[in-house]
PyMOL Python script that loads the backbone (N, CA, C, O; Angstrom):
from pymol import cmd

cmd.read_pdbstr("""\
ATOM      1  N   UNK A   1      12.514  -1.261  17.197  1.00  0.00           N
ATOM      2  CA  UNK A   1      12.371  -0.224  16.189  1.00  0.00           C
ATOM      3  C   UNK A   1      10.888  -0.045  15.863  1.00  0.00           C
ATOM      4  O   UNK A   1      10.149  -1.002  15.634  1.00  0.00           O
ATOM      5  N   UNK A   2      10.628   0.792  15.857  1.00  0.00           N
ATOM      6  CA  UNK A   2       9.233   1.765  15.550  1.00  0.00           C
ATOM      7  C   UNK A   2       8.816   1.848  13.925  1.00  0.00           C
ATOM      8  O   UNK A   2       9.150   2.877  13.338  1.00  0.00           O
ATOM      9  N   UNK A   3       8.176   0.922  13.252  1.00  0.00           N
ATOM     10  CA  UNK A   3       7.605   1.342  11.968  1.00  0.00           C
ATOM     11  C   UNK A   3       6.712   1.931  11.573  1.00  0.00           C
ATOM     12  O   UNK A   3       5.517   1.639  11.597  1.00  0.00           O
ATOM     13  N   UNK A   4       7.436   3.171  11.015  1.00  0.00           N
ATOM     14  CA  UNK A   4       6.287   3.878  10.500  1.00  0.00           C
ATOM     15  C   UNK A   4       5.007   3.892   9.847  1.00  0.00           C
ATOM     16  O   UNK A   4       4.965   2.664   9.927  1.00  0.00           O
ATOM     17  N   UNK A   5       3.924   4.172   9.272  1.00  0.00           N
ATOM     18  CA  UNK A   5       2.797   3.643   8.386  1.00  0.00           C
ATOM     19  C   UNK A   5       2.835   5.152   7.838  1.00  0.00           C
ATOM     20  O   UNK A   5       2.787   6.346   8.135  1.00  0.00           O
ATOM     21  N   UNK A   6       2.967   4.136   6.746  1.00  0.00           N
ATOM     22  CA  UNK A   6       2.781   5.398   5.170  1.00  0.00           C
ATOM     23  C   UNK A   6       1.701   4.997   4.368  1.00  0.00           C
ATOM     24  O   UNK A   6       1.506   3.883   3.880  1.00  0.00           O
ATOM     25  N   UNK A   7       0.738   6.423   4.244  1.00  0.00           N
ATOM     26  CA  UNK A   7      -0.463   5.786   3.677  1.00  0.00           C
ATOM     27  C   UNK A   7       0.068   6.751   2.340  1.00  0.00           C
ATOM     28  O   UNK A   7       0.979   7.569   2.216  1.00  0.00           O
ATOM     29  N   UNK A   8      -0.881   6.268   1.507  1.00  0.00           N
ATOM     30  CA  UNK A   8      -0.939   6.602  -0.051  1.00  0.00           C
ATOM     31  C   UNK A   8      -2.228   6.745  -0.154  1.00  0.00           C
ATOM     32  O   UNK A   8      -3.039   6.060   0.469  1.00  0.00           O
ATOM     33  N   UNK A   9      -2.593   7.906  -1.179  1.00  0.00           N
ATOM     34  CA  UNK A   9      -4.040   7.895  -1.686  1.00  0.00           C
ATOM     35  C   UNK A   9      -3.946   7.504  -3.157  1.00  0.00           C
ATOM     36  O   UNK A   9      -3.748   8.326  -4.052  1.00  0.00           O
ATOM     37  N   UNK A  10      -4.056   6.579  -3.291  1.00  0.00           N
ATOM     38  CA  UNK A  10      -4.261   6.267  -4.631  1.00  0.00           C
ATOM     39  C   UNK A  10      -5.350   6.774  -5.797  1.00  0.00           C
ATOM     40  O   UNK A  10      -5.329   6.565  -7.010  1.00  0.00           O
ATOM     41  N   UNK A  11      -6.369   7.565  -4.929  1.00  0.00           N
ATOM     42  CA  UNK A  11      -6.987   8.343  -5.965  1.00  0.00           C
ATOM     43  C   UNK A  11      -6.638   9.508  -6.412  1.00  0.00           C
ATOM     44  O   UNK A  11      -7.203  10.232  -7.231  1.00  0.00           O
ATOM     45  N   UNK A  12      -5.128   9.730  -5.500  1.00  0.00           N
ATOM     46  CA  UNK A  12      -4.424  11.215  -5.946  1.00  0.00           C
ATOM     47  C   UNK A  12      -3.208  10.754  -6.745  1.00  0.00           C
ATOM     48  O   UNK A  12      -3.158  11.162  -7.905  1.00  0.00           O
ATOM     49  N   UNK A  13      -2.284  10.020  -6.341  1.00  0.00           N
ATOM     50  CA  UNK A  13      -1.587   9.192  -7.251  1.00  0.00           C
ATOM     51  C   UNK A  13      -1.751   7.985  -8.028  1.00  0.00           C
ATOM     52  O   UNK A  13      -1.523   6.812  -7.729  1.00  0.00           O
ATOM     53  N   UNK A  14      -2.291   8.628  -9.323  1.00  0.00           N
ATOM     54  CA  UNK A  14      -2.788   7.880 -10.235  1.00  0.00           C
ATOM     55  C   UNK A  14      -1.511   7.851 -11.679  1.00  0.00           C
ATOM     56  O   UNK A  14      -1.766   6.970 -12.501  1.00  0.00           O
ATOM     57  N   UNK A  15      -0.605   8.468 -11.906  1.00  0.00           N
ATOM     58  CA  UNK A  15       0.288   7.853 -12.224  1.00  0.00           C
ATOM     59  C   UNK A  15       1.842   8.009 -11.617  1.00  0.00           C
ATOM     60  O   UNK A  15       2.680   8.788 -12.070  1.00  0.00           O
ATOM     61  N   UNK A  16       1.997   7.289 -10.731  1.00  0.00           N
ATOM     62  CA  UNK A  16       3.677   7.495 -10.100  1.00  0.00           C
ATOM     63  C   UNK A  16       4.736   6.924 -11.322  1.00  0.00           C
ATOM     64  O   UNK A  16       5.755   7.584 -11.524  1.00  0.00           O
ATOM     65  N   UNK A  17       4.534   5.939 -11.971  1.00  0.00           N
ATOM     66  CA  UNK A  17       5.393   5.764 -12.507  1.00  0.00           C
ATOM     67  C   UNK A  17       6.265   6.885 -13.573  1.00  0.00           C
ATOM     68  O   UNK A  17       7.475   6.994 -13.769  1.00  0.00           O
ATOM     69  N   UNK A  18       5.096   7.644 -14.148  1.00  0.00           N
ATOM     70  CA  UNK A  18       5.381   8.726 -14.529  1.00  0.00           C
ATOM     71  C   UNK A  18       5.849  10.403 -14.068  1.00  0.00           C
ATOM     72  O   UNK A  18       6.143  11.428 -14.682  1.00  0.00           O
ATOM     73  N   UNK A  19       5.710   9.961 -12.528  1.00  0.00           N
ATOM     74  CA  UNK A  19       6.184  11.054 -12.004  1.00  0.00           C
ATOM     75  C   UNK A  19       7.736  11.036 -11.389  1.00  0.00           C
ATOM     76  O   UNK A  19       8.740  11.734 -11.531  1.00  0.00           O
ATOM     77  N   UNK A  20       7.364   9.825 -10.612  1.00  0.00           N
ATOM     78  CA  UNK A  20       8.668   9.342  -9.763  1.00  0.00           C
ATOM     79  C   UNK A  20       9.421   9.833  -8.736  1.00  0.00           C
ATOM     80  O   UNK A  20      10.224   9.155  -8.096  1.00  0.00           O
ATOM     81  N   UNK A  21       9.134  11.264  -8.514  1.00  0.00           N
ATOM     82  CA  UNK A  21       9.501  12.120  -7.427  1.00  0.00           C
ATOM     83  C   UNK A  21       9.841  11.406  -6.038  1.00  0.00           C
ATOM     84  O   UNK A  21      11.013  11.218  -5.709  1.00  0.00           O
ATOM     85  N   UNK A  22       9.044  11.119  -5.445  1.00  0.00           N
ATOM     86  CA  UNK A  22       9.009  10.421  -4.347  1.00  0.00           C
ATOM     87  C   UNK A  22      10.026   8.922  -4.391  1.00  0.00           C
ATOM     88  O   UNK A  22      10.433   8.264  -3.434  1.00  0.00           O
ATOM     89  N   UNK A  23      10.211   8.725  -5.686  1.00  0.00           N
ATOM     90  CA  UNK A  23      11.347   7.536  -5.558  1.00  0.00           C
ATOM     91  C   UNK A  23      12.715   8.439  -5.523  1.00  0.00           C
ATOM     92  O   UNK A  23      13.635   8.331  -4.712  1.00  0.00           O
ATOM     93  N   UNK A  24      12.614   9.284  -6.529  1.00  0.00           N
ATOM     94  CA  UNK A  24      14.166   9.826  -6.705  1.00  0.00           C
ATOM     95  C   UNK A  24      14.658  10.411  -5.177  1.00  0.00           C
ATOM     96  O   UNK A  24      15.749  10.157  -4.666  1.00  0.00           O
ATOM     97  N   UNK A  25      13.678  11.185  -4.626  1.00  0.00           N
ATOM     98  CA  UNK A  25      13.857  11.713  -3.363  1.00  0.00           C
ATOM     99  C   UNK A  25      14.194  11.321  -2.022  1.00  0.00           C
ATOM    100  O   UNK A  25      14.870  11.940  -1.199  1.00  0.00           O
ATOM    101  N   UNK A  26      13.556  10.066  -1.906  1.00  0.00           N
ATOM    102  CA  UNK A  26      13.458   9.208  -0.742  1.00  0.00           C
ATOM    103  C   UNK A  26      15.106   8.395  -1.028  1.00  0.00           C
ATOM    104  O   UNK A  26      15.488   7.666  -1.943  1.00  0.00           O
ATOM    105  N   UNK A  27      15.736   8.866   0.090  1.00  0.00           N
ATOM    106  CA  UNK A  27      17.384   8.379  -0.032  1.00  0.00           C
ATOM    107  C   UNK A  27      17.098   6.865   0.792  1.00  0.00           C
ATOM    108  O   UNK A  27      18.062   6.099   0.820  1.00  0.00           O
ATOM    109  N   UNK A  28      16.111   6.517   1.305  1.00  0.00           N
ATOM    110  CA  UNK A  28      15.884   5.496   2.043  1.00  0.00           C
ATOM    111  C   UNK A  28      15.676   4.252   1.115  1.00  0.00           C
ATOM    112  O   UNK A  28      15.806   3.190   1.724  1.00  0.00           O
ATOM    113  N   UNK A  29      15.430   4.155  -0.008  1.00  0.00           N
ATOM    114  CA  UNK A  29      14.657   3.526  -1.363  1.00  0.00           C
ATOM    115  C   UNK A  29      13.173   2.968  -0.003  1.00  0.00           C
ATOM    116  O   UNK A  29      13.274   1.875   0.554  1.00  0.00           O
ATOM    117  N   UNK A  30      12.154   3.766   0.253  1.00  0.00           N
ATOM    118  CA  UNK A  30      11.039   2.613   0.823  1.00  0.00           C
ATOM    119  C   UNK A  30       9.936   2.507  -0.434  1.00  0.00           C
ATOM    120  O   UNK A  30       8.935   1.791  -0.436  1.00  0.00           O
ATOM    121  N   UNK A  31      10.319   3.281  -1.357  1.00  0.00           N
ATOM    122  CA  UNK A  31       8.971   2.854  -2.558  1.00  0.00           C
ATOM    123  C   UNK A  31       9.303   2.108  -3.549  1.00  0.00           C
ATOM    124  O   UNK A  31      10.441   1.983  -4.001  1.00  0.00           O
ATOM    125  N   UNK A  32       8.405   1.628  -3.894  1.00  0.00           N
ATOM    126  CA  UNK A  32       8.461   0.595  -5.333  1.00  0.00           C
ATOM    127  C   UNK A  32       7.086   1.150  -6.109  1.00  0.00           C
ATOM    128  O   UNK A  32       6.054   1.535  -5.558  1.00  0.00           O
ATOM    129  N   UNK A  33       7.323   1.091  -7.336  1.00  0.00           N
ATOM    130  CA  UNK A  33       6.451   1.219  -8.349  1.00  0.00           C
ATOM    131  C   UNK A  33       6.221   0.017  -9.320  1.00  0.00           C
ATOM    132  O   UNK A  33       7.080  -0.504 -10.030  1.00  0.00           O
ATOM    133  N   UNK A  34       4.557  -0.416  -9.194  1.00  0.00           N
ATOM    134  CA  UNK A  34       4.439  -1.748  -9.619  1.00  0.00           C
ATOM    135  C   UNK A  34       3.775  -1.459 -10.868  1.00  0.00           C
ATOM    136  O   UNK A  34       3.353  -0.303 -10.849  1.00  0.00           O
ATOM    137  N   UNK A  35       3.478  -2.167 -12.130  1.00  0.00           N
ATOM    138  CA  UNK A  35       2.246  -1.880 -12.443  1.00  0.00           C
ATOM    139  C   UNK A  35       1.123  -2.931 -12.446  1.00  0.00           C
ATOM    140  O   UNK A  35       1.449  -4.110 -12.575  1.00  0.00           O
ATOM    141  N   UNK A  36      -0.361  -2.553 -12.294  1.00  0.00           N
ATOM    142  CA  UNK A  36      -1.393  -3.338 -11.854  1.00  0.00           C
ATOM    143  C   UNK A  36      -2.259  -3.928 -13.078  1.00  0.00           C
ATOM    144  O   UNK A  36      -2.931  -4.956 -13.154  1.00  0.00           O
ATOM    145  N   UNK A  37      -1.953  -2.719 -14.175  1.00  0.00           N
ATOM    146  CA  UNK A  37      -2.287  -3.408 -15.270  1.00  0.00           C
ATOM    147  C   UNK A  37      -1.632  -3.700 -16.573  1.00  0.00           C
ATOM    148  O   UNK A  37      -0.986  -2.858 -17.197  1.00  0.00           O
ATOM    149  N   UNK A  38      -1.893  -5.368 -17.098  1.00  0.00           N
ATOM    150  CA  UNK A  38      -0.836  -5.812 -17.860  1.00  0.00           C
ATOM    151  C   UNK A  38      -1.636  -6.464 -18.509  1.00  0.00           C
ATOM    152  O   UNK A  38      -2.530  -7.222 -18.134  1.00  0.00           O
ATOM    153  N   UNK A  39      -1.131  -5.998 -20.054  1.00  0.00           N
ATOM    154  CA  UNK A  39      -1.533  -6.986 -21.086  1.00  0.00           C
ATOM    155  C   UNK A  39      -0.621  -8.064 -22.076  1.00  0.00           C
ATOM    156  O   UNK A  39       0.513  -7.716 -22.406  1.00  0.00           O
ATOM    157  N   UNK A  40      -0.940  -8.830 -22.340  1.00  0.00           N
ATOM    158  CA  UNK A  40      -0.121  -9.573 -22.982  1.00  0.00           C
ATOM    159  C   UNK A  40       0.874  -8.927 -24.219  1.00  0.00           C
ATOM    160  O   UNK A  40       0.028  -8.982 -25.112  1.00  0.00           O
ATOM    161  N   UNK A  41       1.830  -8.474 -24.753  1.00  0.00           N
ATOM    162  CA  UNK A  41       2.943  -8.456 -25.790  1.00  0.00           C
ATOM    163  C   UNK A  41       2.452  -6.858 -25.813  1.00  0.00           C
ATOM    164  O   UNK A  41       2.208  -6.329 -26.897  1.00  0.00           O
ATOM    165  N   UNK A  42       2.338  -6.226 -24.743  1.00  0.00           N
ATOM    166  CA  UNK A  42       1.722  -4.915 -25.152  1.00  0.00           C
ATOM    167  C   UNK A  42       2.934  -3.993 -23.533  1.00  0.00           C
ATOM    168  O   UNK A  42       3.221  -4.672 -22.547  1.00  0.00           O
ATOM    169  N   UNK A  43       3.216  -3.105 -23.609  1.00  0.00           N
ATOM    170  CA  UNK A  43       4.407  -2.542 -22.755  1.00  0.00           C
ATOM    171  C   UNK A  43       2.909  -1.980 -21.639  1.00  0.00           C
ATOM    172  O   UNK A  43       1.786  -2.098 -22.129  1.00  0.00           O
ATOM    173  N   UNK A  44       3.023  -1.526 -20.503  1.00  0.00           N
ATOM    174  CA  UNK A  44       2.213  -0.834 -19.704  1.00  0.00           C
ATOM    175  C   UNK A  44       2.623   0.660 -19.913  1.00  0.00           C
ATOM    176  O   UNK A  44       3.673   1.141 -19.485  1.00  0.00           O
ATOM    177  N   UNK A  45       1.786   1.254 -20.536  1.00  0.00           N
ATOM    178  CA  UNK A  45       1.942   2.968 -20.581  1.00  0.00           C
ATOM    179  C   UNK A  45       2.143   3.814 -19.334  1.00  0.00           C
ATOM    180  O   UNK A  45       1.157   4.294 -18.774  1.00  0.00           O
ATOM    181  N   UNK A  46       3.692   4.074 -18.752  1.00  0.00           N
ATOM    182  CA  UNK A  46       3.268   4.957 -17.349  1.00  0.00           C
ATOM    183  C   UNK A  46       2.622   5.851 -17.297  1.00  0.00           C
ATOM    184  O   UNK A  46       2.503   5.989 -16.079  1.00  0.00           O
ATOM    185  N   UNK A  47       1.689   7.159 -18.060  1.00  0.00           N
ATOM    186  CA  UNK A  47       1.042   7.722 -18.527  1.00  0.00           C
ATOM    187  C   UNK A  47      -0.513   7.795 -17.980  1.00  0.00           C
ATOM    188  O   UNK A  47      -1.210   8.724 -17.572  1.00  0.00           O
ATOM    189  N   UNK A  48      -0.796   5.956 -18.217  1.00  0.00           N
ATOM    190  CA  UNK A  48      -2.413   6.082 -18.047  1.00  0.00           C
ATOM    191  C   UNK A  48      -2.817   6.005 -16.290  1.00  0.00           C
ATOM    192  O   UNK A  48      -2.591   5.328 -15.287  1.00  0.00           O
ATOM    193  N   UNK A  49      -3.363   6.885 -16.626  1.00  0.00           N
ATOM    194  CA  UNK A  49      -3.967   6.680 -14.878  1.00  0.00           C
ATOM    195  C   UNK A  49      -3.907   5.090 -14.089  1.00  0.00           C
ATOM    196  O   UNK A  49      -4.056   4.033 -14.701  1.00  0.00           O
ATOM    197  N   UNK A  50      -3.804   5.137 -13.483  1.00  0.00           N
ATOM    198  CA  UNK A  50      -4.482   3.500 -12.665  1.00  0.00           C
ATOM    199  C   UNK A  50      -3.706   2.352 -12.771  1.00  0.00           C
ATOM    200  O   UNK A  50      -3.802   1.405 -11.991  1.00  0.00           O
ATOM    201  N   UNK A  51      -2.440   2.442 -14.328  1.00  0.00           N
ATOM    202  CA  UNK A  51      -2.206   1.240 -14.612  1.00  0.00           C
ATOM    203  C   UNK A  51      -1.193   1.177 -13.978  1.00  0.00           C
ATOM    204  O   UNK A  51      -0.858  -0.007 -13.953  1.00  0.00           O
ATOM    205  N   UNK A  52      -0.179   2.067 -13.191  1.00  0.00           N
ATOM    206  CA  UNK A  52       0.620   2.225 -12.095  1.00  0.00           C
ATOM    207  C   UNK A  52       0.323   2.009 -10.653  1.00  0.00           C
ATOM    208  O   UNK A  52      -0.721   2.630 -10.456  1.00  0.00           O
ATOM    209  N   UNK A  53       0.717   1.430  -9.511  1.00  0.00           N
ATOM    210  CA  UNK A  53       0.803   1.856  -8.023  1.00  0.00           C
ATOM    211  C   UNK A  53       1.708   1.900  -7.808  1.00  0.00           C
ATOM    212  O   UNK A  53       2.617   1.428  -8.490  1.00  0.00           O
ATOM    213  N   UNK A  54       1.859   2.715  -6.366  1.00  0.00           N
ATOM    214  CA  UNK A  54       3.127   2.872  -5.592  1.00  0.00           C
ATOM    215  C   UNK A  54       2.766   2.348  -4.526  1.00  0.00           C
ATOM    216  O   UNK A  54       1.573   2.212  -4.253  1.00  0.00           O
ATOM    217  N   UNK A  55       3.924   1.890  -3.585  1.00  0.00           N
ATOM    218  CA  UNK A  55       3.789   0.958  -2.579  1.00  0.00           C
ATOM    219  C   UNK A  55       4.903   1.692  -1.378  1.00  0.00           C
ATOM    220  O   UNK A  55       5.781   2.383  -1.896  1.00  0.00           O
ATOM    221  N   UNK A  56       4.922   1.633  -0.427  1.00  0.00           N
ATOM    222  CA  UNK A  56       5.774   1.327   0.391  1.00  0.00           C
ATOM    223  C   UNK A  56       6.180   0.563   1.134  1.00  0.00           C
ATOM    224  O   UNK A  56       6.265   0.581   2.362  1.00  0.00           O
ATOM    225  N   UNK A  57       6.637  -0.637  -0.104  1.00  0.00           N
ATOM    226  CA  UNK A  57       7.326  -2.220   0.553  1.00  0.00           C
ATOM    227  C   UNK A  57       8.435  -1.684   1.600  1.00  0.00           C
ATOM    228  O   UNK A  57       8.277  -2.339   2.630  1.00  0.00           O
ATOM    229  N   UNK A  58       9.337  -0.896   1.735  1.00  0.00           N
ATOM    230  CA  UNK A  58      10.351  -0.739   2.444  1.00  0.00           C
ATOM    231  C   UNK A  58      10.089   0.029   3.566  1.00  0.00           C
ATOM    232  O   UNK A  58      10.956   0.669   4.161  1.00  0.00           O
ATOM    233  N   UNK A  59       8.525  -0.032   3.976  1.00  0.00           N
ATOM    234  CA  UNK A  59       8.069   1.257   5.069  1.00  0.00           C
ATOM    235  C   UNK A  59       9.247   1.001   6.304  1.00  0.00           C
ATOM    236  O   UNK A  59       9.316   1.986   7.038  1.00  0.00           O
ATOM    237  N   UNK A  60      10.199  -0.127   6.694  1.00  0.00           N
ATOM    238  CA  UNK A  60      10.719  -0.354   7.984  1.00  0.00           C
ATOM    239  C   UNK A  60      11.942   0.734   7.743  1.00  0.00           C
ATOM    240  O   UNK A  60      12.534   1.095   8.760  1.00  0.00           O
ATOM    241  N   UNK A  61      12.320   1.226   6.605  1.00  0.00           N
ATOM    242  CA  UNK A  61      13.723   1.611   6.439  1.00  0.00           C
ATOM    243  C   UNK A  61      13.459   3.737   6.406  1.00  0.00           C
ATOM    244  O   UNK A  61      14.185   4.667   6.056  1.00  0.00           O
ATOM    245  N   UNK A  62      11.888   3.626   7.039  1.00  0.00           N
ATOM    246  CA  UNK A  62      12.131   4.754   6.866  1.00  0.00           C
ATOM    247  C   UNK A  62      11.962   5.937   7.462  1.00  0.00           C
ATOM    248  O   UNK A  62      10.842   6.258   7.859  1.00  0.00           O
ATOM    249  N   UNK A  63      12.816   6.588   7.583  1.00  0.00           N
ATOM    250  CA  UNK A  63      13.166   7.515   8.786  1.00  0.00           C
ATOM    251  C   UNK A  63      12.351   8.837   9.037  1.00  0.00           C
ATOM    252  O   UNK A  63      12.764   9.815   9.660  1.00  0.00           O
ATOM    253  N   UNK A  64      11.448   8.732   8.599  1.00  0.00           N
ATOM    254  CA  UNK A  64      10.400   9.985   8.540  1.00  0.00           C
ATOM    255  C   UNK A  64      10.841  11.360   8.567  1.00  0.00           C
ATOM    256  O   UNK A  64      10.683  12.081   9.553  1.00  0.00           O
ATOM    257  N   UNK A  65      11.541  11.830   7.209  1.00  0.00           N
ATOM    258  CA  UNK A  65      12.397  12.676   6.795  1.00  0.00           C
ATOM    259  C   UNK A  65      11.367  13.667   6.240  1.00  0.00           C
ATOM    260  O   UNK A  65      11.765  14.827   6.126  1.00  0.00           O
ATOM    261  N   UNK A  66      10.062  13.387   5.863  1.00  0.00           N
ATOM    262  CA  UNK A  66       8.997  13.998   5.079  1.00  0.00           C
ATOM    263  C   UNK A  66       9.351  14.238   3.685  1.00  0.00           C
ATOM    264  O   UNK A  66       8.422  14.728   3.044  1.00  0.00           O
ATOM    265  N   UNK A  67      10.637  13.997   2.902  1.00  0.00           N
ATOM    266  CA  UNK A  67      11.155  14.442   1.739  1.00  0.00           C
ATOM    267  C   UNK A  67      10.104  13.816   0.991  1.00  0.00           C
ATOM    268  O   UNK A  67       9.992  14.673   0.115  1.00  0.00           O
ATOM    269  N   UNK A  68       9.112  12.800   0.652  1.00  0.00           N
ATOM    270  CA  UNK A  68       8.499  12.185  -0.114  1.00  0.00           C
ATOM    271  C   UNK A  68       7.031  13.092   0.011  1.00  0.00           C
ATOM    272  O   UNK A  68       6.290  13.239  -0.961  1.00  0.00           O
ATOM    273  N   UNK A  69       6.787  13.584   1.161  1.00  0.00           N
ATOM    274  CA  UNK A  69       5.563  14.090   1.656  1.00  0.00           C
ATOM    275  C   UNK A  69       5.358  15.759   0.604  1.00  0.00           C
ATOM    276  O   UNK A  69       4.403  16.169  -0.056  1.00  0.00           O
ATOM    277  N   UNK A  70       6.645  16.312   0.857  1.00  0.00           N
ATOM    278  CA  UNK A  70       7.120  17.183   0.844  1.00  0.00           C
ATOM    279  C   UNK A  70       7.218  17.828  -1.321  1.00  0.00           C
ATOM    280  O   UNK A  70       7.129  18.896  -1.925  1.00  0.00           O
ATOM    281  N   UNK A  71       7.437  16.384  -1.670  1.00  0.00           N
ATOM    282  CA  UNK A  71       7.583  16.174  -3.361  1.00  0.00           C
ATOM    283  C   UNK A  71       6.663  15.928  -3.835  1.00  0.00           C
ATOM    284  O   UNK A  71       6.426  16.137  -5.024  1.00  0.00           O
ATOM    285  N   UNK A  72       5.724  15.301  -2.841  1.00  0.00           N
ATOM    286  CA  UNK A  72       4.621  14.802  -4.167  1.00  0.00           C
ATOM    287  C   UNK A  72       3.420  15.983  -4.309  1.00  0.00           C
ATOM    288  O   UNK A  72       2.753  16.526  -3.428  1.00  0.00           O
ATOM    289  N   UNK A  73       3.416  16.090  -5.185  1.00  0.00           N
ATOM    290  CA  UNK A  73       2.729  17.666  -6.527  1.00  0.00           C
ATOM    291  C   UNK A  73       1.555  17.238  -5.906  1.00  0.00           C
ATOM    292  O   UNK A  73       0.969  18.139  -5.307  1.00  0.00           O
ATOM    293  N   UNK A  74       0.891  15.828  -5.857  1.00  0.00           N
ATOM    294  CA  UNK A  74      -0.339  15.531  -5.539  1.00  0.00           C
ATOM    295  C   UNK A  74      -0.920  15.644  -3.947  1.00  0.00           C
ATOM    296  O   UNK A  74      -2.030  16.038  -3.588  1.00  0.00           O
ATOM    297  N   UNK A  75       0.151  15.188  -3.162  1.00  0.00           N
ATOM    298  CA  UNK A  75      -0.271  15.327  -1.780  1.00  0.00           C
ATOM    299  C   UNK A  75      -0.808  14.054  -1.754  1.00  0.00           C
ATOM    300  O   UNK A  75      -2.022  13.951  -1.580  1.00  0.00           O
ATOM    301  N   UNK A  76      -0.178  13.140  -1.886  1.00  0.00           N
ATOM    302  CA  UNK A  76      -1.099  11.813  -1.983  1.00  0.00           C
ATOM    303  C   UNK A  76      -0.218  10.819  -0.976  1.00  0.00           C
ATOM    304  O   UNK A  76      -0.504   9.625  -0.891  1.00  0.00           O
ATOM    305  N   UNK A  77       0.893  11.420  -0.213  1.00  0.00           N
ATOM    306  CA  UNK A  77       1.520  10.347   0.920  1.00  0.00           C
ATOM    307  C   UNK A  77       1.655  11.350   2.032  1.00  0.00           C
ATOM    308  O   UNK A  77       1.799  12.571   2.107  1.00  0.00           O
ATOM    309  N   UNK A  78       1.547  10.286   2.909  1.00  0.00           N
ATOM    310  CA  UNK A  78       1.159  10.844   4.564  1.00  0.00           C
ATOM    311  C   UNK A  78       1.816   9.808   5.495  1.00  0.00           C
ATOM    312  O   UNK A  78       1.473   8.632   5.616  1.00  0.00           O
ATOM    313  N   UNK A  79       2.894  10.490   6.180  1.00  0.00           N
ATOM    314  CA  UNK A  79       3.693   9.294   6.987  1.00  0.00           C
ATOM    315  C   UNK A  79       3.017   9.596   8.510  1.00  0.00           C
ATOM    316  O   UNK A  79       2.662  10.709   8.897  1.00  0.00           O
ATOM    317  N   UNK A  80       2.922   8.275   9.319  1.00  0.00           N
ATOM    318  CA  UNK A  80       2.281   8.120  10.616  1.00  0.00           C
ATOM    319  C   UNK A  80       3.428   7.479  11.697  1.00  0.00           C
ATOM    320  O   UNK A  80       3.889   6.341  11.617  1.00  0.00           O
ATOM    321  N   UNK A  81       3.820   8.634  12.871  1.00  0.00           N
ATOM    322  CA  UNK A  81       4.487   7.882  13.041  1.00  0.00           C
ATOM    323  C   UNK A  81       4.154   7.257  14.142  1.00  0.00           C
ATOM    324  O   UNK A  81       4.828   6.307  14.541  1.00  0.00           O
TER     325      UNK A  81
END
""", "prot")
cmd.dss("prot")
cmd.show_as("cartoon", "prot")
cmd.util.cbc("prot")
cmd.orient("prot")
C-alpha cells in the first residue's frame, strides 16, 4: 500500500480547532487536532491563532478523495500522492 503525504501549512491554518472542516469531511478520520499551547487550570481557546495544530496521524488510511483539500477556506492542505 502506497502512503500518501499530506502536507499542511501551518501558517495558513492557524486555527483548525475552530474551524474543523477538514475533520468533519474527511470520512477516513486521518486528522487529529492537538493543542500546542497549554496552560495550567486555564482551558486552551480554539480561537487563538497558533494554540491549535492539525496533524495527519492517520495519513495511511487515506484515500486521496481531495474532500479535505477541497474544504479548507484556507488552502492550507495538499495531498501527495
Amino acid at each position: 500500500m502506497h502512503v500518501k503525504k499530506i502536507e499542511i501549512d501551518h501558517q495558513k491554518c492557524t486555527t483548525p480547532y475552530a474551524c474543523k472542516l477538514c475533520l468533519k469531511g474527511c470520512t477516513q478520520s486521518v486528522f487529529v487536532v492537538l493543542p500546542v499551547k497549554m496552560e495550567k487550570f486555564k482551558e486552551t481557546d480554539p480561537h487563538e491563532p497558533g494554540a491549535w495544530k492539525l496533524f495527519a496521524k492517520y495519513a495511511d488510511h487515506c484515500v486521496a478523495c481531495n474532500d479535505c483539500v477541497e474544504l479548507c477556506p484556507v488552502k492550507a492542505i495538499n495531498i501527495i500522492i
